[in-house]
KOLTOR-155418 format. One record per atom (N, C-alpha, C, O): x, z, y; residue in three letters. Coordinates in pm, whole numbers, padded with zeros to 5 digits, always signed. Last residue first. Example, Ala and Ser with C-alpha at 12.3 -4.5 7.8 and 13.67 -1.06 7.14 Angstrom:
2
+01285+00708-00225SER;+01367+00714-00106SER;+01290+00787+00003SER;+01341+00804+00114SER;+01319+00780-00569ALA;+01230+00780-00450ALA;+01320+00780-00330ALA;+01424+00846-00332ALA;
//
This chain:
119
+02391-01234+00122UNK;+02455-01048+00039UNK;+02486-00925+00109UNK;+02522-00825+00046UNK;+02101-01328+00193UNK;+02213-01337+00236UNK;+02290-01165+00199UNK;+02264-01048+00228UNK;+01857-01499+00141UNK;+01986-01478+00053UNK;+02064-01379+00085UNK;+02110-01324-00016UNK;+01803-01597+00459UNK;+01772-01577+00336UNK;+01870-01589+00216UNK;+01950-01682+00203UNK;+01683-01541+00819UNK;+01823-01519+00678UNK;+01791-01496+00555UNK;+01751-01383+00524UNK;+01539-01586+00954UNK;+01605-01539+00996UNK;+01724-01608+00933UNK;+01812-01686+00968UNK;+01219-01768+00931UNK;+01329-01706+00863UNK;+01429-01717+00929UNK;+01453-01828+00978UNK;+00978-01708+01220UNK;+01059-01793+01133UNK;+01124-01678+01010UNK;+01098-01558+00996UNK;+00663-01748+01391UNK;+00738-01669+01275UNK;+00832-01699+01223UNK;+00789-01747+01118UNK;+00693-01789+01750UNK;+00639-01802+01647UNK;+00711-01744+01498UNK;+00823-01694+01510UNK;+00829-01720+02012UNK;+00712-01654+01961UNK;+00650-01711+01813UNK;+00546-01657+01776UNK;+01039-01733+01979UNK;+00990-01837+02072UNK;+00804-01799+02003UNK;+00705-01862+01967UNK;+01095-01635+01676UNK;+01188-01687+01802UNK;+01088-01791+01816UNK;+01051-01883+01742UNK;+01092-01364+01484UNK;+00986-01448+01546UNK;+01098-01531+01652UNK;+01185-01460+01702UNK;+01078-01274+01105UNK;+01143-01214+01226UNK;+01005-01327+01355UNK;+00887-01354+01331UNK;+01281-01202+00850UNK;+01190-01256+00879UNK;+01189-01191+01034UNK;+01259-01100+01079UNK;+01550-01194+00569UNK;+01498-01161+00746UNK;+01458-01242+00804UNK;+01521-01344+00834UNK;+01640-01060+00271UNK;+01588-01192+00315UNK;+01512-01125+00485UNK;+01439-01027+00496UNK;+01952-00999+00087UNK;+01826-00959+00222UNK;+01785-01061+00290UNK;+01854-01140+00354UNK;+02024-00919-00231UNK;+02061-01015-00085UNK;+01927-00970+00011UNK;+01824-00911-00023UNK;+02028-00780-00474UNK;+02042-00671-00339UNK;+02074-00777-00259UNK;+02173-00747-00191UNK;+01960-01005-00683UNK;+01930-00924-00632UNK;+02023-00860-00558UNK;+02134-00901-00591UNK;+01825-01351-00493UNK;+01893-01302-00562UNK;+01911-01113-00536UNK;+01891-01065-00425UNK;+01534-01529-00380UNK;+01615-01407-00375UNK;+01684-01345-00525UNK;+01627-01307-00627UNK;+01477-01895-00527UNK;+01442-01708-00572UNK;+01574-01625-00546UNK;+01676-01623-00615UNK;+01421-02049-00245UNK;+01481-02020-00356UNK;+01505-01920-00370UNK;+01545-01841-00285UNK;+01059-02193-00177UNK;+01202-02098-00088UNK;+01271-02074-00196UNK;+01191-02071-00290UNK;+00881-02320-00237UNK;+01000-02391-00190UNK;+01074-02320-00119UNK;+01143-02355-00023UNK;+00690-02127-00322UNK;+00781-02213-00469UNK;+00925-02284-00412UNK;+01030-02305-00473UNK;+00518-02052-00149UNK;+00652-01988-00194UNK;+00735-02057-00277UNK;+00855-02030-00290UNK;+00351-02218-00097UNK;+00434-02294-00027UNK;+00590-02162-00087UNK;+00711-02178-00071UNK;+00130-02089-00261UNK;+00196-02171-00336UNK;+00317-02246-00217UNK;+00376-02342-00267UNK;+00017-01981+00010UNK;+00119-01899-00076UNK;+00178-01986-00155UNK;+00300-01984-00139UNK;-00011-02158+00290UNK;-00062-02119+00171UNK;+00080-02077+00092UNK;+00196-02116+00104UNK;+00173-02012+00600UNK;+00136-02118+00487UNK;+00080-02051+00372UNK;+00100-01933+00344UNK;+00276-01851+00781UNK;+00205-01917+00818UNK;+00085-02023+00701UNK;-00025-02076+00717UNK;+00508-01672+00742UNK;+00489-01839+00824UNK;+00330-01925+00826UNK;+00300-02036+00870UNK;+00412-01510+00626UNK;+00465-01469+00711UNK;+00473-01613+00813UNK;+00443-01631+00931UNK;+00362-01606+00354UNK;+00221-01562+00413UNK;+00269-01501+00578UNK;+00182-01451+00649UNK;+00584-01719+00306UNK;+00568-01808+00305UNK;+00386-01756+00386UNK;+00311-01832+00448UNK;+00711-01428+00237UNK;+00784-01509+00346UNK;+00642-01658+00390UNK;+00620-01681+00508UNK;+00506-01339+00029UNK;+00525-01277+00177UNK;+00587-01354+00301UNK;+00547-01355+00417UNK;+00636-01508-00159UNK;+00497-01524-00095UNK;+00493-01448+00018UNK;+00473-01513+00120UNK;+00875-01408-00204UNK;+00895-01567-00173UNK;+00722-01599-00115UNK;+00692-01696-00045UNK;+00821-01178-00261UNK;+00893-01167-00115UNK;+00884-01338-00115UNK;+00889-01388-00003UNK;+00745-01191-00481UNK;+00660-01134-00396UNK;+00708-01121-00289UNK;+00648-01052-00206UNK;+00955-01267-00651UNK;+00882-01337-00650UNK;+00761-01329-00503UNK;+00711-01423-00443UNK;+01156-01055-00607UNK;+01160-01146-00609UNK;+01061-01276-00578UNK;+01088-01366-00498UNK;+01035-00705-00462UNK;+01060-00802-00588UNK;+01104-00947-00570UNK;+01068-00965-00453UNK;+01116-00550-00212UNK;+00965-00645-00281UNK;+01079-00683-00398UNK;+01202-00677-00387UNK;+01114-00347+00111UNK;+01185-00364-00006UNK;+01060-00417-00142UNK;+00956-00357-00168UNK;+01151-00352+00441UNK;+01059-00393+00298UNK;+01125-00400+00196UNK;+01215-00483+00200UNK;+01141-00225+00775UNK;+01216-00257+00615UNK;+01124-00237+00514UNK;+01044-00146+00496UNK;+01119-00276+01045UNK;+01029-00277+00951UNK;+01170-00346+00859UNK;+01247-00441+00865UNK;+01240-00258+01422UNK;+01235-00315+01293UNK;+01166-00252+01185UNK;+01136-00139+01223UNK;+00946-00148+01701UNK;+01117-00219+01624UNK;+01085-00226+01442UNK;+00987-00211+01370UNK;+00737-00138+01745UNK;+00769-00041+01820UNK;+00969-00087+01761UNK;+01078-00043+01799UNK;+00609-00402+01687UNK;+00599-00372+01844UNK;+00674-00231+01858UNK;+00682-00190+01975UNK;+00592-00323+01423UNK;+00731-00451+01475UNK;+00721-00422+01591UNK;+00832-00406+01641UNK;+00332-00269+01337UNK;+00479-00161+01375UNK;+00572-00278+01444UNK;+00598-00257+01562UNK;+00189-00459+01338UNK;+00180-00354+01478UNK;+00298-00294+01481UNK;+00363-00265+01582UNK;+00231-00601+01064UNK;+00272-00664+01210UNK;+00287-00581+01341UNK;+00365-00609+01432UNK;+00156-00420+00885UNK;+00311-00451+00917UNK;+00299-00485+01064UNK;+00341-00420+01160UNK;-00087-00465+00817UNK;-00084-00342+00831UNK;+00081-00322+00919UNK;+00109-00230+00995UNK;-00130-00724+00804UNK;-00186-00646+00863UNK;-00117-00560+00920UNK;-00083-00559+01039UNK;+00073-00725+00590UNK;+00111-00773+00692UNK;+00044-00782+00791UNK;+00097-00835+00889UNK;-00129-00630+00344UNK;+00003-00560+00434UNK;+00037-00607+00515UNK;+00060-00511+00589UNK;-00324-00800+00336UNK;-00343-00713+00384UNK;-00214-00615+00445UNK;-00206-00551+00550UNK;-00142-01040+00220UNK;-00244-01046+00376UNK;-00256-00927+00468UNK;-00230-00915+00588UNK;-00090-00933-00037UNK;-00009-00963+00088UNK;-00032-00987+00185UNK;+00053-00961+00271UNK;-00349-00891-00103UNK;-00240-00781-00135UNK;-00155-00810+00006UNK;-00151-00747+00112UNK;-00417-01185-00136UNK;-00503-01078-00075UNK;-00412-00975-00029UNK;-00396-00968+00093UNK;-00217-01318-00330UNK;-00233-01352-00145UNK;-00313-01253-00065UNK;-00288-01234+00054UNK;-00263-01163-00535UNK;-00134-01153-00467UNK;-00135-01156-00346UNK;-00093-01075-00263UNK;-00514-01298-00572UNK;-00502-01161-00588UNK;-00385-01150-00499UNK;-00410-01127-00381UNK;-00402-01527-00599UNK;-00531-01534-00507UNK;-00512-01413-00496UNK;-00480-01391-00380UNK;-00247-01582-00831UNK;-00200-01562-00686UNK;-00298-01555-00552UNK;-00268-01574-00435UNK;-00305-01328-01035UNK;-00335-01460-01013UNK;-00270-01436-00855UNK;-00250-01335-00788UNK;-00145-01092-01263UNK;-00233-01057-01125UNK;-00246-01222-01104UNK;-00169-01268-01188UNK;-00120-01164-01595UNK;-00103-01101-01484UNK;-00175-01133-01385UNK;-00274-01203-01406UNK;-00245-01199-01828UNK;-00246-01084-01818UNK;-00173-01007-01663UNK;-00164-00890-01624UNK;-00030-01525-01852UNK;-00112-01418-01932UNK;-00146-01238-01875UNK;-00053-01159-01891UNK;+00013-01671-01534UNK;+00094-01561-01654UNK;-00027-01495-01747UNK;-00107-01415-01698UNK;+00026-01916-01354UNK;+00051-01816-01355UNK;+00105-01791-01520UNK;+00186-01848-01593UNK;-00017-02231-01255UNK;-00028-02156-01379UNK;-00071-02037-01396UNK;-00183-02018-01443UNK;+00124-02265-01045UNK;+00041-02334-01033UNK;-00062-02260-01188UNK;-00185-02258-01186UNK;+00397-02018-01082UNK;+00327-02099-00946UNK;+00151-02168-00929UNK;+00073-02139-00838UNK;+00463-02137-01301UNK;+00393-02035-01263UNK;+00402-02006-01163UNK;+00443-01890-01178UNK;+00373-02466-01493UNK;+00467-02455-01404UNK;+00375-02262-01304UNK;+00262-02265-01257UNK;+00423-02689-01741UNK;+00391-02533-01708UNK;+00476-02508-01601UNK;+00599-02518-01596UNK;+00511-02930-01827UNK;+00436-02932-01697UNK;+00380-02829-01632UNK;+00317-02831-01526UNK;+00389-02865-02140UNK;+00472-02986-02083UNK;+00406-02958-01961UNK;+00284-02955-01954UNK;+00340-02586-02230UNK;+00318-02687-02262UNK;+00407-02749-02125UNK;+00469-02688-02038UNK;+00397-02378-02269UNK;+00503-02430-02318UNK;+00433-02538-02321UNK;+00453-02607-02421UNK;+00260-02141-02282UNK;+00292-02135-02131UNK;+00380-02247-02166UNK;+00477-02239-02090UNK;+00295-01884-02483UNK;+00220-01969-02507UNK;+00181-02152-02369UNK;+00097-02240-02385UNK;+00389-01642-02285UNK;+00385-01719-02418UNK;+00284-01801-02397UNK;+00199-01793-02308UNK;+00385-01479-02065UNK;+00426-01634-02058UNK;+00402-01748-02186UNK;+00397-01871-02189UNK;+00469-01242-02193UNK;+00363-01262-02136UNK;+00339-01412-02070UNK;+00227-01423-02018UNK;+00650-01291-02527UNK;+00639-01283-02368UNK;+00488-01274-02312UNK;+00395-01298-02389UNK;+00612-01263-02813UNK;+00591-01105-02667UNK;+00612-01165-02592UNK;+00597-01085-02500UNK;+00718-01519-02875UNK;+00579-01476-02870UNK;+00537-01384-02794UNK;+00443-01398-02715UNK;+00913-01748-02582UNK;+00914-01618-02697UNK;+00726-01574-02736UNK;+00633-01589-02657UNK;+00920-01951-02455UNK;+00933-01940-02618UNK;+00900-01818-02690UNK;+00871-01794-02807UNK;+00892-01860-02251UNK;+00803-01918-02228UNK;+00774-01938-02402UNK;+00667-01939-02462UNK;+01160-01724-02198UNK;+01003-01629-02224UNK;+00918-01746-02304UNK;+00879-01720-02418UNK;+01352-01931-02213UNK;+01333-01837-02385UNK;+01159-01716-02343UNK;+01084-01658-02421UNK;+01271-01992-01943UNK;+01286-02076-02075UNK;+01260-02001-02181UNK;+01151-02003-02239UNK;+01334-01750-01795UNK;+01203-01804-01853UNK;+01203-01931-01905UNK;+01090-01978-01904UNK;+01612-01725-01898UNK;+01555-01665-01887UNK;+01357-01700-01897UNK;+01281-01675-01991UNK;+01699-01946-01761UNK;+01764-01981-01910UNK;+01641-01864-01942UNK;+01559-01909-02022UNK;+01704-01903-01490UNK;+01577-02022-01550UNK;+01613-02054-01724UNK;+01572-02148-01792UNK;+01836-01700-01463UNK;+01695-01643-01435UNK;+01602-01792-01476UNK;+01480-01800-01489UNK;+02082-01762-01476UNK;+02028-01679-01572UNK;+01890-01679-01547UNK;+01825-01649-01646UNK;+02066-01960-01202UNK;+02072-02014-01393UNK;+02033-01925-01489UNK;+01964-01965-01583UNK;+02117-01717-01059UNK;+01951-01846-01070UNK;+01955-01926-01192UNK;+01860-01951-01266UNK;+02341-01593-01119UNK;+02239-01541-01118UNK;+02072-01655-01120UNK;+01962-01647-01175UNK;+02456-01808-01035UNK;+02530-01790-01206UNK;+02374-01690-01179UNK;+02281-01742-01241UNK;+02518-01842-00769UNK;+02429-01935-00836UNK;+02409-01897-00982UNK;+02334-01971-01046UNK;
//
């Protein structure tokens, strides 16, 4: 957990800082998810990106497993473009910590999470 506290003490001081790309991002109720980021990709963009790979993903699974290796944030939308849901439904998965492995998968034919977090 000492890792998810650093990471919200963390964009606290971005959101303060002037170089952040977040700056300015301090108003009451900033939330990046619903917000985003100065200068970065929007999540419409993201959701495209991620659509299209899981295109490109889903056929291989018919021959066996598929390893992904994503970022934090971009695996909480992948999971959430893997189930099924608008991307802002990433906000309610809790941010992968790093080298844990998050496993996506299908039982009973539909998409679930496997395992998330998990070291």
């Amino acid at each position: 957990m000492a890792d998810g506290d650093n990471a919200a003490s963390r964009s606290a001081r971005a959101r303060r800082s002037p170089a952040s790309p977040i700056a300015g991002r301090s108003k009451p109720g900033w939330e990046l998810w619903r917000d985003g980021v100065d200068a970065g990709e929007d999540l419409g963009r993201v959701t495209v990106r991620v659509d299209a790979f899981l295109c490109r993903v889903r056929p291989l699974l018919d021959k066996g497993d598929v390893a992904v290796v994503a970022h934090g944030h971009l695996s909480r939308i992948l999971t959430a473009r893997w189930l099924g849901l608008d991307a802002l439904g990433a906000r309610q998965f809790g941010h992968p910590h790093p080298g844990t492995i998050n496993t996506l998968g299908y039982e009973h034919g539909l998409p679930v999470v496997l395992g998330w977090n998990v070291p």
